[in-house]
N, CA, C and O of each residue as an XYZ file, in Angstrom:
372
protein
N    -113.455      4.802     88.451
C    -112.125      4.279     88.662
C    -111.372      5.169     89.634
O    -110.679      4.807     90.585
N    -111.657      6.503     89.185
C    -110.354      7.492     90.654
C    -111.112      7.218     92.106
O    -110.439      7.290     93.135
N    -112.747      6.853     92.176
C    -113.118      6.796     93.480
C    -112.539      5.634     94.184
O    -112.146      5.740     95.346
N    -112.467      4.431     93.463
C    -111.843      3.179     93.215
C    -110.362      3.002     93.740
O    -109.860      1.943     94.117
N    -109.725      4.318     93.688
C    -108.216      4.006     93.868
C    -108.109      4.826     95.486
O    -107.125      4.779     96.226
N    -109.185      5.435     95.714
C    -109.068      6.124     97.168
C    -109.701      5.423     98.251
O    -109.344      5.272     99.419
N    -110.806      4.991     97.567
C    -110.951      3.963     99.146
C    -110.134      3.339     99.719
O    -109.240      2.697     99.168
N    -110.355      3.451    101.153
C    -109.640      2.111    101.782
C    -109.842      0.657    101.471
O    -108.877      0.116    100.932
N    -110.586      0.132    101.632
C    -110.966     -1.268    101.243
C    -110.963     -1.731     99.963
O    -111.374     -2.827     99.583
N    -110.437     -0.771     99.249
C    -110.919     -0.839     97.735
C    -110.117     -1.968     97.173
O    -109.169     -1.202     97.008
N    -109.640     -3.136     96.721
C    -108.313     -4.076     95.980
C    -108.002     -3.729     95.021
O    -107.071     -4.371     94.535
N    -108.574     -2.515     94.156
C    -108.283     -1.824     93.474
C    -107.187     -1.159     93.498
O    -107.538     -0.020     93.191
N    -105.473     -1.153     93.765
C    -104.885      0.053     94.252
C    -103.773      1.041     93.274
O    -102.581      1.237     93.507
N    -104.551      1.541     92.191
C    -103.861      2.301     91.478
C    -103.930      3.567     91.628
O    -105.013      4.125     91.804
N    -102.442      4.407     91.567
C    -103.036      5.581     91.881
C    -102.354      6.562     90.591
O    -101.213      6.519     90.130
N    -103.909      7.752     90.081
C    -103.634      7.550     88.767
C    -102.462      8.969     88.856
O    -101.963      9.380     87.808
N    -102.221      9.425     89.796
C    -100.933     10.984     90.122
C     -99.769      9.825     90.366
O     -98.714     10.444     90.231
N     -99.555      8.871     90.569
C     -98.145      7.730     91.116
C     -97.334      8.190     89.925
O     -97.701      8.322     88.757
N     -95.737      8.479     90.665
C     -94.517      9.160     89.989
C     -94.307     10.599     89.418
O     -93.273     10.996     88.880
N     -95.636     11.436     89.652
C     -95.655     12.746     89.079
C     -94.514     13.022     90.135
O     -94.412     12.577     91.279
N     -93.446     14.123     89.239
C     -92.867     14.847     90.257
C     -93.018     16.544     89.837
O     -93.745     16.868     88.898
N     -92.504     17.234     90.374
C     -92.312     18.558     90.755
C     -91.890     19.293     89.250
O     -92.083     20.475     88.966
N     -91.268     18.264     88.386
C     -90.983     18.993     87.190
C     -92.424     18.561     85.901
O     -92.645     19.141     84.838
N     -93.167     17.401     86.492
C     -94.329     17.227     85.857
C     -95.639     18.357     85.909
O     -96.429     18.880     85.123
N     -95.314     18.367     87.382
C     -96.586     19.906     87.396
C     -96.316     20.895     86.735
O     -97.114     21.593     86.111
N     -94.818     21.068     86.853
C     -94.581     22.351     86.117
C     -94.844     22.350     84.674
O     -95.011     23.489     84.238
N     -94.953     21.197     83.599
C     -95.031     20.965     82.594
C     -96.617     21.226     82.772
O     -97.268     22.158     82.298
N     -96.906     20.537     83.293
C     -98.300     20.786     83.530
C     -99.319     22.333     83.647
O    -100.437     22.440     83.141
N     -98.545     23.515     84.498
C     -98.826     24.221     84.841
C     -98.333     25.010     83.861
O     -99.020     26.026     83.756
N     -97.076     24.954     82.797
C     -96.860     25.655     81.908
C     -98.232     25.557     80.817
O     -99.120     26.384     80.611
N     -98.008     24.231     80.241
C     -99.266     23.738     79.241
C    -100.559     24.389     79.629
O    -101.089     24.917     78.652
N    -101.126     24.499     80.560
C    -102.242     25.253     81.191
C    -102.332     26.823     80.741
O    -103.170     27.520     80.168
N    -101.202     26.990     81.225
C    -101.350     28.175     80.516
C    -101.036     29.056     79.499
O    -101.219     30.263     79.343
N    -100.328     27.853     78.595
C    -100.141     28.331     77.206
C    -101.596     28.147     76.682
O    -101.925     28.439     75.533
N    -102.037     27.880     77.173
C    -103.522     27.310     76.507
C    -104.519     28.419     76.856
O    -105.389     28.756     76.053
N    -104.373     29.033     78.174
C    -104.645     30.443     78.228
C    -104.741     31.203     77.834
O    -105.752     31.828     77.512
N    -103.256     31.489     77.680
C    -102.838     32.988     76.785
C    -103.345     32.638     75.412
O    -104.151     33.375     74.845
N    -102.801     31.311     74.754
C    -103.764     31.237     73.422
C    -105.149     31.650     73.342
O    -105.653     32.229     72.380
N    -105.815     31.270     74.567
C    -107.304     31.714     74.231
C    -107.535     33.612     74.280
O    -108.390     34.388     73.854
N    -106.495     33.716     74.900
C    -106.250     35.447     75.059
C    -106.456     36.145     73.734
O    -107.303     36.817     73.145
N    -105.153     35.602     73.555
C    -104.334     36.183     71.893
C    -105.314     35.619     70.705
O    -105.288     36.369     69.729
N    -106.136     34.527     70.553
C    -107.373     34.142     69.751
C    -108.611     34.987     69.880
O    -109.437     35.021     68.969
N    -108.752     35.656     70.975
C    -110.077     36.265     71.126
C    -109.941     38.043     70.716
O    -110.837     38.787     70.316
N    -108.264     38.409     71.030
C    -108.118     39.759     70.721
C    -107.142     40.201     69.187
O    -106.612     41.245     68.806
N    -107.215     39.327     68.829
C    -106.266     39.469     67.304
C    -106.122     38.644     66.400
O    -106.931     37.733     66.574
N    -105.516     38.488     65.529
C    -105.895     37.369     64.459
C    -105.377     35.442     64.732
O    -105.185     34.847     65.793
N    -105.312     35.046     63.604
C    -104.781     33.755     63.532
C    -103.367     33.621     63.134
O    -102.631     32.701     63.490
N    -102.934     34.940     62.112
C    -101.567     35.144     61.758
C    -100.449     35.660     63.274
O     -99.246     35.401     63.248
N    -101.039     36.319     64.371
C    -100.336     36.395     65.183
C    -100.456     35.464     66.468
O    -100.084     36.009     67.507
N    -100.828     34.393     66.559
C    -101.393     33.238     66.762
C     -99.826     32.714     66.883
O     -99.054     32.415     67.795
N     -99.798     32.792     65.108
C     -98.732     31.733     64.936
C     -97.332     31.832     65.214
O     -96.526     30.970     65.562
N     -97.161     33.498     64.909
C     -95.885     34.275     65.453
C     -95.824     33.964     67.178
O     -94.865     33.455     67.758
N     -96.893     34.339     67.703
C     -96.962     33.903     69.359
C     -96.225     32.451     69.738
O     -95.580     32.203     70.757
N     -96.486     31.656     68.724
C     -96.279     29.982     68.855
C     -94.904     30.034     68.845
O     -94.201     29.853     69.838
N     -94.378     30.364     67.356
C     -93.168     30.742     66.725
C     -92.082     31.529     68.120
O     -91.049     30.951     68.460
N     -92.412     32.544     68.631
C     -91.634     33.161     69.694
C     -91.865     32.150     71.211
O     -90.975     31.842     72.004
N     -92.631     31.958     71.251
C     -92.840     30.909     72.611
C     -91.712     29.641     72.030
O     -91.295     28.882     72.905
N     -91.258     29.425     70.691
C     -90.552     27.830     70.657
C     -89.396     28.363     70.631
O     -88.678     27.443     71.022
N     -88.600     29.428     70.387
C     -87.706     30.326     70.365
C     -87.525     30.451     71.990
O     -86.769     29.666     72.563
N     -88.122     31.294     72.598
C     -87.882     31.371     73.848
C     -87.725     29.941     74.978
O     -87.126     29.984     76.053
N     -88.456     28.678     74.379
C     -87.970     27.626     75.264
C     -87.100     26.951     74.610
O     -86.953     25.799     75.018
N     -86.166     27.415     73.314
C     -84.899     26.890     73.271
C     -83.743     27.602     73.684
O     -82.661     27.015     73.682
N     -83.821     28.732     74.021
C     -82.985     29.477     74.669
C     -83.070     29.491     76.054
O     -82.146     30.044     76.650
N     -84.038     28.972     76.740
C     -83.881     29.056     78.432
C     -83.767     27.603     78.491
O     -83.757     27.002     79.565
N     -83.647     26.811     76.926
C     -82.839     25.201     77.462
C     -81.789     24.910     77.609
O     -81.361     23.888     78.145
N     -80.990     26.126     76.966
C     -79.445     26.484     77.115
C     -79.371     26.930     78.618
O     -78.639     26.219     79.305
N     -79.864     27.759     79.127
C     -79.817     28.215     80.374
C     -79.927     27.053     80.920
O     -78.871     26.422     80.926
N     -81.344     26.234     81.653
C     -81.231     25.528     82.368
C     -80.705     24.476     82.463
O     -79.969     24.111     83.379
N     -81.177     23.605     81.093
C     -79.985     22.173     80.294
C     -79.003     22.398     79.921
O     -78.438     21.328     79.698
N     -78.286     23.349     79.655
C     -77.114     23.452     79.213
C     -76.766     23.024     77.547
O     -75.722     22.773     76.945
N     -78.368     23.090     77.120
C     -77.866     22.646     75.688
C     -77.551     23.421     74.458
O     -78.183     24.450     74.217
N     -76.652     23.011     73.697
C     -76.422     23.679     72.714
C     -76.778     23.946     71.274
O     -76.931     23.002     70.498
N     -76.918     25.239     70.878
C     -78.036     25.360     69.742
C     -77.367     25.135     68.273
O     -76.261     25.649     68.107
N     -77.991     24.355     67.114
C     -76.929     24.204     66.264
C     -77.420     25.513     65.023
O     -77.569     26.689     65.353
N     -77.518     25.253     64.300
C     -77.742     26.089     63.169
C     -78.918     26.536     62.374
O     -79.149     27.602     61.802
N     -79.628     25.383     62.500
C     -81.098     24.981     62.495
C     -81.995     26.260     63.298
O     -82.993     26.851     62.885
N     -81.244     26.439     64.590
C     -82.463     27.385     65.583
C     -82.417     28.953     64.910
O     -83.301     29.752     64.600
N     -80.733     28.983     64.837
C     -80.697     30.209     64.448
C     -81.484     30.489     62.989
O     -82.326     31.386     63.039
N     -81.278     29.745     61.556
C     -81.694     29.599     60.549
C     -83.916     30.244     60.728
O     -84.674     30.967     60.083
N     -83.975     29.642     61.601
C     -85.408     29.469     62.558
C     -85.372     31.179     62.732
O     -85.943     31.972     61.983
N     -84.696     31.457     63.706
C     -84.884     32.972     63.957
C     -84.844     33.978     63.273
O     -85.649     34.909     63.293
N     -83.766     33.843     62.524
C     -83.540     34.877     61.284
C     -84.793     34.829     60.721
O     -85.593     35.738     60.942
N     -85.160     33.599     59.805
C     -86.534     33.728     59.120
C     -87.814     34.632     59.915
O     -88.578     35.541     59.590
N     -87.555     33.818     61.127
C     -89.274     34.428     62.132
C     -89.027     35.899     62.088
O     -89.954     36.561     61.621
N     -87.736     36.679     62.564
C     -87.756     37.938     62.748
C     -87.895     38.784     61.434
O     -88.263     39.958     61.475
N     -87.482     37.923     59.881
C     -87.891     38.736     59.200
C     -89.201     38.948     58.621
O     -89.534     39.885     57.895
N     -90.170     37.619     59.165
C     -91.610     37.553     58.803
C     -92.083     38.960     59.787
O     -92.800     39.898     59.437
N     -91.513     38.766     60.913
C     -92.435     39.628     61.887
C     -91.727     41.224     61.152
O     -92.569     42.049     61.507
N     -90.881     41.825     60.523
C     -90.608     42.976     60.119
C     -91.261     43.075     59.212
O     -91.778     44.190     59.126
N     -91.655     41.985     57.964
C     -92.108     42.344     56.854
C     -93.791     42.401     57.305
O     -94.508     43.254     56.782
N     -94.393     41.355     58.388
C     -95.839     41.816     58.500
C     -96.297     43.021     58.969
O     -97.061     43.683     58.266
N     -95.926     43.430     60.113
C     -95.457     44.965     60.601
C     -95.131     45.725     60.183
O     -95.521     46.688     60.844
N     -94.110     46.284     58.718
C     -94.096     47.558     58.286
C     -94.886     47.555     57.049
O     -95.051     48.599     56.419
C-alpha cells in the first residue's frame, strides 16, 4: 500500500504522512524517545524506579503545559505531587 501511494500512475492516491504537522513529529519524536530512555532506565535499575521515572515525566509535562498552554493546575496535580515526593523520600531513606 505505501509503494501504492508513491507512484505516479498509481489511482491509488493516499498519502499515509497527509496533515502531519510540525507539532505531530514532535509528539512523535518525544514518544520515541520516552521509549528510549525507558529502555535505559529498564536495563540499569529496577521496575519500582520505572514507575517514579513515569510519575516525574507526567509531573514535568503538566507543568511545561502551564508554560506553553497556559493551563491551569487544579488541586488534583498538586495532591499528585505531594504524594510522589513523599514515596520518593520514603523509598530513598
Amino acid at each position: 500500500i505505501t509503494v501504492a501511494t508513491y507512484l505516479p500512475g498509481s489511482s491509488y492516491s493516499f498519502n499515509l504522512l497527509h496533515g502531519f504537522t510540525i507539532y505531530t513529529w514532535i509528539i512523535i519524536l518525544t514518544q520515541a524517545l520516552s521509549g528510549i530512555f525507558m529502555s535505559i532506565v529498564i536495563k540499569h535499575s529496577s521496575n519500582i524506579i520505572r514507575l517514579f521515572v513515569i510519575s516525574f515525566s507526567l509531573i514535568v509535562t503538566a507543568v511545561l503545559s502551564v508554560f506553553i498552554f497556559n493551563i491551569h493546575l487544579n488541586i488534583y496535580f498538586f495532591i499528585t505531587f505531594v504524594t510522589m515526593m513523599c514515596a520518593l523520600s520514603v523509598y530513598y531513606s
